[in-house]
C-alpha positions as CSV (number, residue, x, y, z in Angstrom):
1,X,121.0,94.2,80.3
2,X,120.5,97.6,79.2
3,X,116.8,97.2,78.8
4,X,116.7,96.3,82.7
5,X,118.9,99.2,83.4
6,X,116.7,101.7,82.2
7,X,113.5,100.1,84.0
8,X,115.5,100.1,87.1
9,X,116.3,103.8,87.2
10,X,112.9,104.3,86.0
11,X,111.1,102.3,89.2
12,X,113.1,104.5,91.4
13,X,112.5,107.2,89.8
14,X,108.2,106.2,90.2
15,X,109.1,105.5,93.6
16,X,110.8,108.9,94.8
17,X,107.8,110.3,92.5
18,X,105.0,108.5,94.8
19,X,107.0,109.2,97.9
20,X,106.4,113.0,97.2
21,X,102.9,112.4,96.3
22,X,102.6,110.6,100.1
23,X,104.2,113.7,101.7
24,X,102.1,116.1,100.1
25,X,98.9,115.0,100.2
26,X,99.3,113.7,104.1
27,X,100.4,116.9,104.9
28,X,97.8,118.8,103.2
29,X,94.8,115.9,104.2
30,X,96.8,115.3,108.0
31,X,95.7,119.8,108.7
32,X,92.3,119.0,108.2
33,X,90.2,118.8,110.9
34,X,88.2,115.5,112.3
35,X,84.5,116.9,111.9
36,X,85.7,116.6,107.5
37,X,86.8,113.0,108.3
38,X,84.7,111.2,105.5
39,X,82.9,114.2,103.9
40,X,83.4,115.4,100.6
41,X,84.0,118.8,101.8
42,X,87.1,117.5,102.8
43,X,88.1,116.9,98.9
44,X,86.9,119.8,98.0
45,X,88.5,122.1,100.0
46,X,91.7,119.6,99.4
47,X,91.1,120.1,95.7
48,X,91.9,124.3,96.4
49,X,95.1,123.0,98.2
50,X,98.3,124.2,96.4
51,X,100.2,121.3,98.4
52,X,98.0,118.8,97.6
53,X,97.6,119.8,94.1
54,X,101.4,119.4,94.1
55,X,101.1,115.6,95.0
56,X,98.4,114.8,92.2
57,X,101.0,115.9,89.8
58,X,103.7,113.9,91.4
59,X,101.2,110.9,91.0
60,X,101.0,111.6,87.8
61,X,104.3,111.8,86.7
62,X,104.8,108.5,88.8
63,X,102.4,106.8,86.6
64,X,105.0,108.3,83.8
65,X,107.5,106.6,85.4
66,X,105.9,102.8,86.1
67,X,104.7,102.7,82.6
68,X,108.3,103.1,81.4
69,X,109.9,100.9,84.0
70,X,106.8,98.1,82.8
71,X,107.7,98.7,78.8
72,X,111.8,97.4,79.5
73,X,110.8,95.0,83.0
74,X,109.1,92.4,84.5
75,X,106.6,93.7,87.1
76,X,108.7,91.3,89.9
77,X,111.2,93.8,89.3
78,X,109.7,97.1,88.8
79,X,107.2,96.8,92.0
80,X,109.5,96.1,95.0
81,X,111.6,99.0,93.4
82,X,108.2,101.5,92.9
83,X,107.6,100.5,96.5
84,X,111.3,101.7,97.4
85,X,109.0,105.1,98.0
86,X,108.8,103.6,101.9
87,X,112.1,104.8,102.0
88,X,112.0,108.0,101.0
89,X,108.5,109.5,102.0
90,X,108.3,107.9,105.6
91,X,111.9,109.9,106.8
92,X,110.7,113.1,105.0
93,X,107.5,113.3,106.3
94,X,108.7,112.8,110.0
95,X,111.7,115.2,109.5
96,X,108.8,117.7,108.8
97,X,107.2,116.9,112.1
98,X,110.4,117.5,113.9
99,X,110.3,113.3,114.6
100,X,113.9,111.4,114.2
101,X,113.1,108.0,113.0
102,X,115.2,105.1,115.2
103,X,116.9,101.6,113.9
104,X,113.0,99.9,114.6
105,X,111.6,102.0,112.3
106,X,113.6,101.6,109.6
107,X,113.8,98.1,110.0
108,X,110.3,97.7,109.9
109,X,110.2,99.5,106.4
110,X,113.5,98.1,105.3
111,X,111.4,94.6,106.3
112,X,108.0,95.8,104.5
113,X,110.0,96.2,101.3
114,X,112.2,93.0,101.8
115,X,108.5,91.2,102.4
116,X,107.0,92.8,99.3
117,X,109.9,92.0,97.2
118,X,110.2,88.2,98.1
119,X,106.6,87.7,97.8
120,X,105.8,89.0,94.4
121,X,109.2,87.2,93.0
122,X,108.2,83.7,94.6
123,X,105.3,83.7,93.0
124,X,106.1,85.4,89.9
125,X,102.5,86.3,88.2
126,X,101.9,85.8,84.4
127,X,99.8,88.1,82.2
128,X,96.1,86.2,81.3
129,X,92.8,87.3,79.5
130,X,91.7,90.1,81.8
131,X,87.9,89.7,79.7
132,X,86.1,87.4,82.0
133,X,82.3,87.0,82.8
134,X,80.5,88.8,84.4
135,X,79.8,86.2,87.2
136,X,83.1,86.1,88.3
137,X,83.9,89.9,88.5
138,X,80.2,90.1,90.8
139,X,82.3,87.5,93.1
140,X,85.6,89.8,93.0
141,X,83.4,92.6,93.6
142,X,81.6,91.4,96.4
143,X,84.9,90.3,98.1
144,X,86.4,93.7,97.8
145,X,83.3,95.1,99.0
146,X,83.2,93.2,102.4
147,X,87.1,93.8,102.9
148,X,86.6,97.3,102.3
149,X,83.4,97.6,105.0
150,X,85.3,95.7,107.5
151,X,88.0,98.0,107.3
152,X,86.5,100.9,107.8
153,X,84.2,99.6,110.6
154,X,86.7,98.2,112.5
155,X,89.1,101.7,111.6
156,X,86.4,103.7,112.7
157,X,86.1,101.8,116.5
158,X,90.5,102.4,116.5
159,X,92.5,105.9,117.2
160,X,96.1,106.8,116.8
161,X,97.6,105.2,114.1
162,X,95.9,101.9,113.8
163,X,92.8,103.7,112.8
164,X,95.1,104.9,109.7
165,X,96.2,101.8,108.9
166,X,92.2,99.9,108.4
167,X,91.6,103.4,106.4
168,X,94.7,102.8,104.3
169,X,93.9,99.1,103.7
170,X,90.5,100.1,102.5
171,X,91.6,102.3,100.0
172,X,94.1,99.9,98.8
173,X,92.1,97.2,98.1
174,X,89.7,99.9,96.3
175,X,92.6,100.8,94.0
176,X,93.7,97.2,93.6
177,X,90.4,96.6,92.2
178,X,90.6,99.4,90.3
179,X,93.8,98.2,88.6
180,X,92.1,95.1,87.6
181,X,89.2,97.3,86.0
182,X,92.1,99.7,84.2
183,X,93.4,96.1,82.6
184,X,90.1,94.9,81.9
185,X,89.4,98.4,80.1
186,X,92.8,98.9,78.1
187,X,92.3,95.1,76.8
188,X,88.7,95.8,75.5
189,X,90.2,98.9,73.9
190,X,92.9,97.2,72.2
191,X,90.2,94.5,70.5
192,X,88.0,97.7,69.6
193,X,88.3,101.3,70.0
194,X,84.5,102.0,70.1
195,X,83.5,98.9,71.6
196,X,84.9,99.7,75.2
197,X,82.5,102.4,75.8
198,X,79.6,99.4,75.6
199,X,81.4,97.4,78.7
200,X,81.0,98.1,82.1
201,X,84.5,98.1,83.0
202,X,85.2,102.0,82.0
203,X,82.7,103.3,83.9
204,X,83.3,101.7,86.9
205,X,86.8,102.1,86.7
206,X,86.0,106.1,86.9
207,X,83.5,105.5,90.2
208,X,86.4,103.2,92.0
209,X,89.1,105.7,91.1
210,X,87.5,108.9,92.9
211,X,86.4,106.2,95.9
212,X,89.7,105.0,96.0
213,X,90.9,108.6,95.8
214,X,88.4,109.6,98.7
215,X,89.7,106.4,101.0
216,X,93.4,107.0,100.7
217,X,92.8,110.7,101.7
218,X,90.7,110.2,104.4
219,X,93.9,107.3,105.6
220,X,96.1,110.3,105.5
221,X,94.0,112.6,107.5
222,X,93.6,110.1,110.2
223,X,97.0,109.6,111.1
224,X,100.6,109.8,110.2
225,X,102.2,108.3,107.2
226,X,104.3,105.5,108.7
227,X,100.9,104.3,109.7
228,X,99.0,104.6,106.1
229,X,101.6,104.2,103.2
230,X,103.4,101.0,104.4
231,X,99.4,99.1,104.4
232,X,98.5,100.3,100.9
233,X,102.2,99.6,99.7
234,X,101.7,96.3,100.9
235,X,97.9,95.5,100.7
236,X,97.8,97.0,96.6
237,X,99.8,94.7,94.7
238,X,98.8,91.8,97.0
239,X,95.1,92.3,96.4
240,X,95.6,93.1,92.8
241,X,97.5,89.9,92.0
242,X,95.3,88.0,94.2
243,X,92.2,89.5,92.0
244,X,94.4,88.7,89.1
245,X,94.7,84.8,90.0
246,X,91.3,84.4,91.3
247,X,89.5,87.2,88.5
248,X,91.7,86.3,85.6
249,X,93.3,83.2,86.0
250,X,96.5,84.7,86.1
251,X,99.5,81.7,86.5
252,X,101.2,82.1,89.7
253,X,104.5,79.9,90.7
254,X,103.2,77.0,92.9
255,X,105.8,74.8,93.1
256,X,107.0,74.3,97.3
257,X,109.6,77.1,97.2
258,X,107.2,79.5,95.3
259,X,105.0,79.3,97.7
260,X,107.0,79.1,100.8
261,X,108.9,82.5,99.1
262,X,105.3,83.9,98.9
263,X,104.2,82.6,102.2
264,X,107.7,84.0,103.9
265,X,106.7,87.3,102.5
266,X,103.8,87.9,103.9
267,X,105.0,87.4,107.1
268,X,107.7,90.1,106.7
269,X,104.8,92.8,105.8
270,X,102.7,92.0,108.0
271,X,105.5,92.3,110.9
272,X,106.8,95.4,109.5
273,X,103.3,97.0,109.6
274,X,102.8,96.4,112.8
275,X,106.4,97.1,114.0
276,X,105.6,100.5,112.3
277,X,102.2,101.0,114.4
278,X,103.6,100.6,117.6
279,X,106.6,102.1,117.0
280,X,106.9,105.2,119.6
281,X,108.3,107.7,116.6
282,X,105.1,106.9,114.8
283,X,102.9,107.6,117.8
284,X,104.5,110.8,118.8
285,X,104.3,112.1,114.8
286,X,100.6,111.0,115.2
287,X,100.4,113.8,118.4
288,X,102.0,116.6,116.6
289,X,99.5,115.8,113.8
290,X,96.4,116.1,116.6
291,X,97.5,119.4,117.8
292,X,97.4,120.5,114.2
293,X,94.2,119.2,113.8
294,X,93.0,120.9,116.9
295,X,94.0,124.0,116.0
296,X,93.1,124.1,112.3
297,X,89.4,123.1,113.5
298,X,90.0,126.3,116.6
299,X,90.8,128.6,113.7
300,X,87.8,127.3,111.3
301,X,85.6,127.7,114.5
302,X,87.1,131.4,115.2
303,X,86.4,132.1,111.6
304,X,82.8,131.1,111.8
305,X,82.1,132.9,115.1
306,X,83.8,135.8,113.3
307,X,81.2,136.1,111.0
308,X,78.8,135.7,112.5
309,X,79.6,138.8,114.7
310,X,79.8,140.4,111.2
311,X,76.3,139.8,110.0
312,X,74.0,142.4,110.6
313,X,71.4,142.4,113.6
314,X,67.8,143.2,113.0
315,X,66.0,144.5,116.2
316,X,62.4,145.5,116.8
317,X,62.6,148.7,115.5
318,X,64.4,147.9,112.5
């Protein structure tokens, strides 16, 4: 008892730790303007942000947090709880905006929690061998790799906050895969220390965390957080266990209520993301984020023109 206790308080405790991650780095990533949208001069000017600075080391000490919630629980436990972030950044992040969230909207997020929950319980995944061939991780990469174009292709044909939500799914399912490579990496590095620099695993784990990094902050640029976080809340652990079952061969509860558990949460995320999309709080947090926009990208053009009225002028005679 006291074992689950302590992995309890330590979800929440991830969660309210991610939250403030979500908040920071929207806010810092929601101020820039849309001409940085998908250019690494984004990131790197977001990489001299104080604010967002602040929210990569609330990630990290998230990750503090789940890895102590994971050594005393089981993961059906700790993840509906980690996603209990919903709760906390969504309201904050609005109150900053001057929005007041209604009873729809926190149903909806109440309801993408509830969904989560149920599903990953129904179907209660089991650890496997995460060191598979090579053939079948070039069919999980090529699935991720399709998802992830059709997201942002359809995303980039959207506006308002649906155009957040293809952006956020992309970059979950990029860090979904990536937590598959992390597991594939640790296990090679538990059978040998030096061995794990020989597999491929490592390195690409680095190249999908900085594109999974560079997806998630271009979801939080294009619109508000109700609109981003609830999709890679609820697209993250569903793609990672679904790479885990197909990848790794991970057991999965398939008896009829397992499934129709599984099956009944779906249905509550995907309603409560698209509850939280058209909700009219969402949409008039996504305004007050344009006008920002507007004017950060008026005051980057004022400070161009500005110097350029600075730099010296050569005539004839000079």
């Amino acid at each position: 008892m006291g074992s689950i206790i302590i992995s309890a308080v330590a979800a929440i405790a991830a969660g309210m730790a991610l939250a403030a991650t979500g908040v920071l780095q929207q806010r810092a990533a929601s101020s820039r303007p849309d001409d940085e949208q998908f250019s690494l001069r984004m990131l790197a000017r977001l990489a001299r942000n104080k604010t967002w600075l602040m929210g990569i080391g609330a990630a990290v000490l998230s990750y503090g947090f789940q890895a102590l919630a994971l050594a005393f629980g089981p993961l059906a436990l700790v993840q509906p709880l980690v996603v209990s972030e919903l709760l906390f950044a969504v309201p904050v992040s609005a109150k900053l905006r001057g929005i007041r969230l209604g009873r729809r909207e926190w149903t909806a997020m109440v309801t993408v929690v509830a969904g989560l929950g149920i599903g990953i319980a129904a179907a209660h995944p089991r650890k496997a061998d995460p060191l598979v061939s090579i053939e079948l991780w070039a069919y999980a990469l090529g699935g991720i790799a399709v998802l992830v174009a059709l997201a942002l292709l359809i995303g980039r044909q959207l506006t308002g906050p649906a155009k957040a939500s293809m952006f956020a799914l992309a970059g979950a399912s990029v860090m979904a895969l990536q937590s598959a490579l992390y597991k594939a990496t640790i296990s090679a590095l538990e059978r040998d220390k030096l061995g794990v620099f020989t597999h491929w695993q490592a390195y690409a784990l680095i190249v999908a965390s900085f594109l999974g990094l560079y997806l998630v902050q271009n979801a939080y640029q294009a619109g508000p957080l109700a609109a981003s976080m609830p999709v890679m809340d609820a697209v993250l652990p569903t793609v990672a266990i679904a790479l885990g079952i197909g990848l790794f061969g991970e057991p999965i509860n398939t008896s009829w209520w397992g499934l129709t558990g599984a099956s009944a949460g779906l249905v509550l995320l995907i309603v409560g993301i698209v509850a939280l999309d058209i909700s009219g709080a969402v949409r008039r947090q996504h305004s007050v984020e344009e006008k920002e926009q507007e004017r950060a990208s008026q005051q980057g053009n004022s400070a161009v023109a500005a110097s350029g009225n600075l730099a010296p002028h050569h005539g004839k005679g000079s």
